[in-house]
N, C-alpha and C positions, 0 to 999 in steps of 0.2 A: 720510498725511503731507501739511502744506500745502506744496507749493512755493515760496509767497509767502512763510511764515514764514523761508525756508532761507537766510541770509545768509553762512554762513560752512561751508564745508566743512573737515575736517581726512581728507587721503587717503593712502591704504597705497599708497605712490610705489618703488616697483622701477627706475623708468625703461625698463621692456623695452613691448613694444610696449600692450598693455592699459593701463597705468596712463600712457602717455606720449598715446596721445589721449583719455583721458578728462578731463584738465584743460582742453584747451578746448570740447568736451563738456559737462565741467559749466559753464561758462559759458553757452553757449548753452541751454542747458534750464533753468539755476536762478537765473534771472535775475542773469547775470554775477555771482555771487553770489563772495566768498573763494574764494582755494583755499590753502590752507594743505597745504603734500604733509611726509611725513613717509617717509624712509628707517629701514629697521632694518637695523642690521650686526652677521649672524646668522655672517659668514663669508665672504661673497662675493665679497669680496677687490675684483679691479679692476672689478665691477660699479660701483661705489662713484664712480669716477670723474668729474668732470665731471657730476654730478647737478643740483650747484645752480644751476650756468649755464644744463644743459638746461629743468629745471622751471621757475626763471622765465623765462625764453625763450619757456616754451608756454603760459605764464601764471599761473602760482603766485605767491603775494605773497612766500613764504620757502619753504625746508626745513629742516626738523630733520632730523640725521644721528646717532641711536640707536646706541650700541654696547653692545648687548645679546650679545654674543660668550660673557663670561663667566656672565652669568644662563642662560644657553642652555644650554653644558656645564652648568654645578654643578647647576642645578635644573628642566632637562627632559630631558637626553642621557644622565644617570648616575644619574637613577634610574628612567628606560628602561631602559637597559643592565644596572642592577642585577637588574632585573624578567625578563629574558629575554626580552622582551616583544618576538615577529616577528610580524607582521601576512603570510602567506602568503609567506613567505621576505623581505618587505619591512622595512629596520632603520626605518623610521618615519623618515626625513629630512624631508620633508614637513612630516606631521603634526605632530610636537612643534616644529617650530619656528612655527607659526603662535598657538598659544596664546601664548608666547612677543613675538610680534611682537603680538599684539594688545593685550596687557596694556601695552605701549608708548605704542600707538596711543591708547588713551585715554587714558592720565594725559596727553597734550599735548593730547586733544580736551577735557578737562576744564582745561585752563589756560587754554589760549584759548578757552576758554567759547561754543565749536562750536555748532552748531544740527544736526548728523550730521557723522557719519563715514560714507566711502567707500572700498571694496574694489572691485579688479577681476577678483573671482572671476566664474568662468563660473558657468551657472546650469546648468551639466552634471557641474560638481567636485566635490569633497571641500570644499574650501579653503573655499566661501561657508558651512559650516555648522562648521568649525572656527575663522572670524573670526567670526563673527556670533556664536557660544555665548560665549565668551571676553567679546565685547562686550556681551551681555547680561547676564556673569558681574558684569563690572564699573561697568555703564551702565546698569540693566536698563529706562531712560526714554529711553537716543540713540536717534532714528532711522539706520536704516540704509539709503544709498543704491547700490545694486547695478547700473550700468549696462547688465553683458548680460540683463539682466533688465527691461530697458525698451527699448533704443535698438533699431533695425532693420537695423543689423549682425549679420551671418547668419555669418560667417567669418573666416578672418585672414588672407588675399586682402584683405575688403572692410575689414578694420583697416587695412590698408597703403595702400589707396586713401585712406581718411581722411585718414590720415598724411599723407600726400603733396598732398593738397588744402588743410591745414592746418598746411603746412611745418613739421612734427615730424620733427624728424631723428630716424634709428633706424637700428640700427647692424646691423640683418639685412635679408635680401630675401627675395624668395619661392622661392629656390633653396637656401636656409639657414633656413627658419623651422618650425625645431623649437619644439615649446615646452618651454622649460627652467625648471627651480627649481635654484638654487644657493646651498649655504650650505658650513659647514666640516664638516659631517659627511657632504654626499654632492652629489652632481648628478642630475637625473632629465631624461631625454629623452623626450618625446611628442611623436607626430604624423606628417607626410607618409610617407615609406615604412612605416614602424612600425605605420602604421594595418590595414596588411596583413599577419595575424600567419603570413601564408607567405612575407613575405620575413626574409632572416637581416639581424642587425644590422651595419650596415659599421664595423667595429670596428679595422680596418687600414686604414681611409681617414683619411689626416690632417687633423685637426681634430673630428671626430668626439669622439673620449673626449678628457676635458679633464681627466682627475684623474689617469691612468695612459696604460696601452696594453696591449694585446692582451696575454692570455698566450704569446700565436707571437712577439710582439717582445719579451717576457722575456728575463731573462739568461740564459747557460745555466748558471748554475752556484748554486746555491741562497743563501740571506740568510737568518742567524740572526738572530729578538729574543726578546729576555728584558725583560718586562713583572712588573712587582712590583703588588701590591695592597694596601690594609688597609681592611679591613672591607668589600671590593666595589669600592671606589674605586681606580682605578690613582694609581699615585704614583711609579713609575719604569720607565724607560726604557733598557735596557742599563747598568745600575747608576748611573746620571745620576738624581737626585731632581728633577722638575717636575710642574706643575701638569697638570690633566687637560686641560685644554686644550692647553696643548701638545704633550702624549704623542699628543693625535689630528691635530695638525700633522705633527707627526714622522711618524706610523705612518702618515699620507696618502701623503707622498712616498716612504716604503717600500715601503708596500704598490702603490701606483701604481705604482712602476720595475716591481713584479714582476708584473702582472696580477694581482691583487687582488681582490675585491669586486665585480665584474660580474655584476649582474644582468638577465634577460630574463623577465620575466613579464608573464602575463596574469589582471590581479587584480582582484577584486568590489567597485567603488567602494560609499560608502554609498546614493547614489542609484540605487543597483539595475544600472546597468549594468555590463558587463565593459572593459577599458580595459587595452591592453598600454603599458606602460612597460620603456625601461630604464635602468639606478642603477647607479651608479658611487659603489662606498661603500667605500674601499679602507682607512680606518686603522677605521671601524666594525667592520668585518666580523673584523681580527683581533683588537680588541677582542673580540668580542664571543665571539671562539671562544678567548681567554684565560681569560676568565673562566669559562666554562664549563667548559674542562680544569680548573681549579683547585678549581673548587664540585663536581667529580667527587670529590675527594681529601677536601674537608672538611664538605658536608652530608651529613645521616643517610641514610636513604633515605625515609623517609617524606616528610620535611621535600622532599629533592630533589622527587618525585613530585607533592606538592600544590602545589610551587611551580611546576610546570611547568605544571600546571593553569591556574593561576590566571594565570600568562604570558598565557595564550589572553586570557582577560578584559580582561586589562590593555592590551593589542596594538590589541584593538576599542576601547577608551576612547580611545586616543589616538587612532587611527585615525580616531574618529569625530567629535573634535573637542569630546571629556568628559573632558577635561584637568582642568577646573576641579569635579569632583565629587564627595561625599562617600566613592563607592565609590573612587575612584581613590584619595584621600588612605588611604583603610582599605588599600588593597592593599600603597601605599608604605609604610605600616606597617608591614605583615607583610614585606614582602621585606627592609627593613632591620633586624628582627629575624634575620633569615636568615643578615644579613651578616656580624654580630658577630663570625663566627670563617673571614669568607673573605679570610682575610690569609696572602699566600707569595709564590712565586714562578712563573711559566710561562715555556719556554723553548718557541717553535717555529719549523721549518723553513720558508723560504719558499719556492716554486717554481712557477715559472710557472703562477698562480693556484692552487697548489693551499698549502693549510696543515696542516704535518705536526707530530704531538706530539714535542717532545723533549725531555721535563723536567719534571715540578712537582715541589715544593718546599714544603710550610707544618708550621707548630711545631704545628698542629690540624688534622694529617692524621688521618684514620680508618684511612687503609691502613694495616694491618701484615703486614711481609713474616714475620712470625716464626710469625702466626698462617697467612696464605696461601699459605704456599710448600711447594713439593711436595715437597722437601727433611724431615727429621726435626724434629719443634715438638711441643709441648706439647699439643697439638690433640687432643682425646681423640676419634680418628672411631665407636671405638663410639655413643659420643651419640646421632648421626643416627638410630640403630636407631630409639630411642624416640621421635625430632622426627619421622619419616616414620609410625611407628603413630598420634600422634595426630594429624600433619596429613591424614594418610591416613582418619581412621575413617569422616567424613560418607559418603566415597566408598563404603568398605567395608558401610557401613551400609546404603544404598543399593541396593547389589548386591545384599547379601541379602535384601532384602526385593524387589526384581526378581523374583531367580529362585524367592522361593516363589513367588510370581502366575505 
């Protein structure tokens, strides 16, 4: 890439600390070149705030402010969620929202007829190879200009020093500088204590979790919901009809009153190393354990089985940042084939983080109690005689041939 050619930058502007000194950054290195910053609103609620005073403040010529909210739900969180698709107990908050935001990111680098697009992904992440493929998806000619991957900034200590030589205001210090991702379907925490995977998370220190609170400041007394489905897609909410979007509003504040959705792990980034995060995904998570109760009642087993399989596959594509690929499009194929008959009802208990079944409901249930019940049915149990001699024979065969040797 020529530097000289680089006139006009279009940049993935968060305003958190990374993308807030990289505009005057890129001025200095691309010869005071544009900086055109570009907000996407995935969910982030009052991140949102005061962006565009901040970015031209630090030097940006405009910002676009993207409400990508709904493209987010409809056509990357739901048919994840359809998929079952956990990346090592991870619901993907992350990952499927950056395809997402990337797909954004160019059709304005394409308008303003850019010379590169810039990310302030680490060259240690996930995120630089899930904006970068995205970009490539739909660009496959922009350059891409990656800052931690040039400048001689070692830290985020030595961010903050920047910051503050460079009067970029920023709204954490070094006694708060977790690094966070926040959208509507989750928050994720990394960094300072956390890098220590022998210390516990301070989970009852206020300010810490921002979606909920502790299971120990739970209520004590349990919270029923009843979530409806058709075809995989939720579509109501304690017999209230709205959109999936807002069912995962709703079930946030839900699930968050009650300890919800906290996660602590230590997970296999694609770049090889290990990286403890914790995620705060409180209306996902019972999502995600709705629709499962419910796909218990109305797929075969076969069909369940391979789908769980191919779950695994689908988890790493997002994960990995191959949002935008043939195998993925095939998968979501077959999983909405799956769907056509995962339409009912799920009722479950809430309590302090824990989620209890108490209910499903669908018109293409497979369960019958008339056939399963221990009670007098039609059930002819001689049958088995003969389902156990021929699934038994290879065994039997086997044997006898053992013990003539």
């Amino acid at each position: 890439m020529n530097k000289e050619q680089i006139k006009k930058v279009v940049l993935a502007y968060s305003g958190g600390l990374d993308t807030s000194i990289i505009i005057p950054w890129l001025k200095e290195n691309y010869n005071n070149c544009e900086v055109i910053a570009v907000s996407a609103n995935v969910g982030q609620a009052d991140e949102l705030e005061g962006l565009e005073e901040k970015a031209i403040k630090t030097g940006a010529s405009k910002l676009y402010v993207l409400d990508l909210t709904d493209d987010y739900v409809d056509n990357y969180i739901i048919p994840t969620m359809k998929a079952g698709a956990v990346y090592e107990e991870y619901l993907l908050g992350t990952s499927h929202a950056r395809p997402c935001i990337a797909k954004g990111l160019v059709e304005v680098a394409l308008k303003e007829k850019a010379d590169a697009i810039c990310h302030g992904c680490t060259g240690k992440g996930n995120d630089q190879v899930r904006f970068e493929l995205a970009i490539k998806h739909f660009a496959p000619s922009m350059p891409i200009i990656a800052p931690w991957r040039e400048w001689d900034i070692k830290s985020r200590d030595e961010e903050i020093a920047y910051a503050e030589a460079h009067n970029v205001p920023l709204k954490i210090n070094r006694e708060t500088n977790y690094s966070k991702d926040k959208n509507l379907w989750h928050l994720s925490h990394e960094g300072m204590d956390l890098e220590d995977t022998g210390n516990e998370p301070q989970y009852e220190k206020p300010g810490f979790l921002e979606m909920g609170v502790s299971p120990l400041q739970a209520p004590d007394t349990p919270t029923y919901v009843e979530l409806e489905f058709e075809q995989g897609v939720p579509v109501a909410l304690d017999g209230k009809r709205m959109g999936a979007k807002e069912i995962i509003l709703a079930l946030n504040a839900i699930g968050g009153k009650n300890g919800i959705g906290i996660l602590d792990i230590v997970e296999n980034r694609l770049v090889g190393m290990k990286c403890r995060g914790v995620y705060e995904t409180p209306g996902g998570t019972i999502l995600y354990k709705a629709h499962s109760v419910l796909e218990s009642v109305c797929l075969d087993k076969m069909t369940a089985h391979e789908k769980q399989k191919l779950a695994i596959t689908f988890a790493e594509l997002v994960y990995n940042g191959q949002w935008f690929t043939p195998l993925r499009e095939a998968l979501s194929a077959f999983v909405d084939k799956t769907q056509e008959k995962v339409t009912g009802k799920v009722r479950l208990k809430l309590y302090k983080g824990n989620m209890i079944n108490a209910g499903v409901w669908s018109p293409y249930s497979l369960y019958s109690e008339e056939i399963a019940t221990f009670g007098e049915s039609d059930y002819n149990q001689k049958d088995a005689e003969g389902f156990i001699n021929l699934f038994g024979l290879p065994i039997q065969v086997q044997a006898i041939v053992d013990g003539k040797k």
